[in-house]
TIGUDO-518981 format. One record per residue (C-alpha): x, y, z. Coordinates in steps of 0.25 Angstrom, whole numbers, plus 5000, padded with zeros to 4 digits. Layout:
TIGUDO-518981
+------+------+------+
:   px :   py :   pz :
+------+------+------+
:    X :    Y :    Z :
...
+------+------+------+
//
This chain:
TIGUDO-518981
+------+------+------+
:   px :   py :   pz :
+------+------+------+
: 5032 : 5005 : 4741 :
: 5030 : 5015 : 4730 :
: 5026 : 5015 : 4713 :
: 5033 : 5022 : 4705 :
: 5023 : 5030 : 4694 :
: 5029 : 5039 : 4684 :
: 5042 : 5037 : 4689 :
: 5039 : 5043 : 4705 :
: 5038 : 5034 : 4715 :
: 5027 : 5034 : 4725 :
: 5026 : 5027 : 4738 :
: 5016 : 5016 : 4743 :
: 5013 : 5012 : 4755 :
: 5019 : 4997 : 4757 :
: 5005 : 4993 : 4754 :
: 5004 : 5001 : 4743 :
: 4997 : 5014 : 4746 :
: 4999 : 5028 : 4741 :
: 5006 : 5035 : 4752 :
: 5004 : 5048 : 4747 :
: 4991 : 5048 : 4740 :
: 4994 : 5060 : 4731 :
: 5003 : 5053 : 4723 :
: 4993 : 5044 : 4717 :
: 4990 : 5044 : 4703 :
: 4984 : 5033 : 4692 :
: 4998 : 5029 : 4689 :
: 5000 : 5028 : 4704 :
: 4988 : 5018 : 4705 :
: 4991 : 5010 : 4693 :
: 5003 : 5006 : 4700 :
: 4997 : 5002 : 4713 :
: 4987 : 4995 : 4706 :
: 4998 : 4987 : 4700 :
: 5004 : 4984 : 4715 :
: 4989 : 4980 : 4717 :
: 4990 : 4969 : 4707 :
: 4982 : 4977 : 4697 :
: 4986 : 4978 : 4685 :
: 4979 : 4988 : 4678 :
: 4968 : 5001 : 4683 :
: 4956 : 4999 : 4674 :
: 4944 : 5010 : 4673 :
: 4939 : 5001 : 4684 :
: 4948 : 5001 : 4694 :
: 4951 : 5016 : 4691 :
: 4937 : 5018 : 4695 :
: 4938 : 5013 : 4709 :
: 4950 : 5019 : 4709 :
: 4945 : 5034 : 4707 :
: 4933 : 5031 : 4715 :
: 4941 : 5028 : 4727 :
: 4950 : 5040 : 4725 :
: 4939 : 5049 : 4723 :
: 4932 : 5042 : 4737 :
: 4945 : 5048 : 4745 :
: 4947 : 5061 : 4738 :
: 4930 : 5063 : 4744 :
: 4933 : 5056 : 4756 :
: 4946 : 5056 : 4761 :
: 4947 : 5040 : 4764 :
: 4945 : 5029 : 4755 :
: 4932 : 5022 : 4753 :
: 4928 : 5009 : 4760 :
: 4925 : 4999 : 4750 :
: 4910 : 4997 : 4753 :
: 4908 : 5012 : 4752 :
: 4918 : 5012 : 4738 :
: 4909 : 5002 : 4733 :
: 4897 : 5010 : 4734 :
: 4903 : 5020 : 4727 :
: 4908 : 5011 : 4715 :
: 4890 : 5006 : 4715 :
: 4889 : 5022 : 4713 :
: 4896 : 5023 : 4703 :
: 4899 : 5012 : 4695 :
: 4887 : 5001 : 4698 :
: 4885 : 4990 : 4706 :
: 4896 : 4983 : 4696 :
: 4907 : 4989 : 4701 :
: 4905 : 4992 : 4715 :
: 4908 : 4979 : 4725 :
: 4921 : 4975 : 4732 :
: 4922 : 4963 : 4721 :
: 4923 : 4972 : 4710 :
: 4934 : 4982 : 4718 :
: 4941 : 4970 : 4720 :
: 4941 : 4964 : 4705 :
: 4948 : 4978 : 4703 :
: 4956 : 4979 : 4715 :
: 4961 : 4967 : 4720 :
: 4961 : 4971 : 4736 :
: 4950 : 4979 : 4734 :
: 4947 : 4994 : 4737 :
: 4954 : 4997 : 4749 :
: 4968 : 4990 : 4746 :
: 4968 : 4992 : 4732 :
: 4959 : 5002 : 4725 :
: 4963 : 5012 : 4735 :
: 4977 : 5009 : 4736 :
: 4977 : 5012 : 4719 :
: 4969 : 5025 : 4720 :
: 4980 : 5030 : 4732 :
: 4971 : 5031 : 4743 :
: 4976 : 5030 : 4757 :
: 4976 : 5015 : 4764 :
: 4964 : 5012 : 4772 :
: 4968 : 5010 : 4788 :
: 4967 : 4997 : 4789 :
: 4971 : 4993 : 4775 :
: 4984 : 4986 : 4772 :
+------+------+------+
//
């Protein structure tokens, strides 16, 4: 699988992962989001998407989705901090979707 963005292709897993995790960009994730059945990034969706990102550039691994929503309390309230309001954003949630958008790696386990 691959998305083409600015005229370069770039390869997904068949699941649709980065496979080179450099290659990412906000163009990128605009069109893994739209093989995500979303149809457009607002400033929320970009926020969990820059938080995650950030998470693994401190951490080297993505951030399970209990711990990510104590981040999201942190800093933006209690509003905007449980699984239902990561999945209103991101129809299969944090792991199979938010990350898949920002570029991270897969998670062993998930598909």
């Amino acid at each position: 699988m691959e998305a083409v963005v600015d005229g370069k292709a770039i390869q997904l897993s068949e699941a649709g992962w980065l496979e080179n995790l450099d290659e990412w960009s906000e163009a990128l994730a605009a069109e893994i989001a739209k093989n995500e059945h979303i149809d457009e990034l607002t400033q929320e969706h970009w926020d969990i998407i820059n938080m995650a990102r950030e998470y693994f550039a401190d951490n080297g691994a993505v951030c399970e989705p209990r711990a990510f929503s104590k981040l999201m309390k942190k800093q933006y309230g209690k509003d905007r901090s449980d699984q239902k309001y990561i999945y209103s954003l991101f129809p299969t949630g944090l792991i199979k979707c938010a990350n898949k958008i920002a570029g991270l790696p897969r998670p062993k386990g998930c598909s």
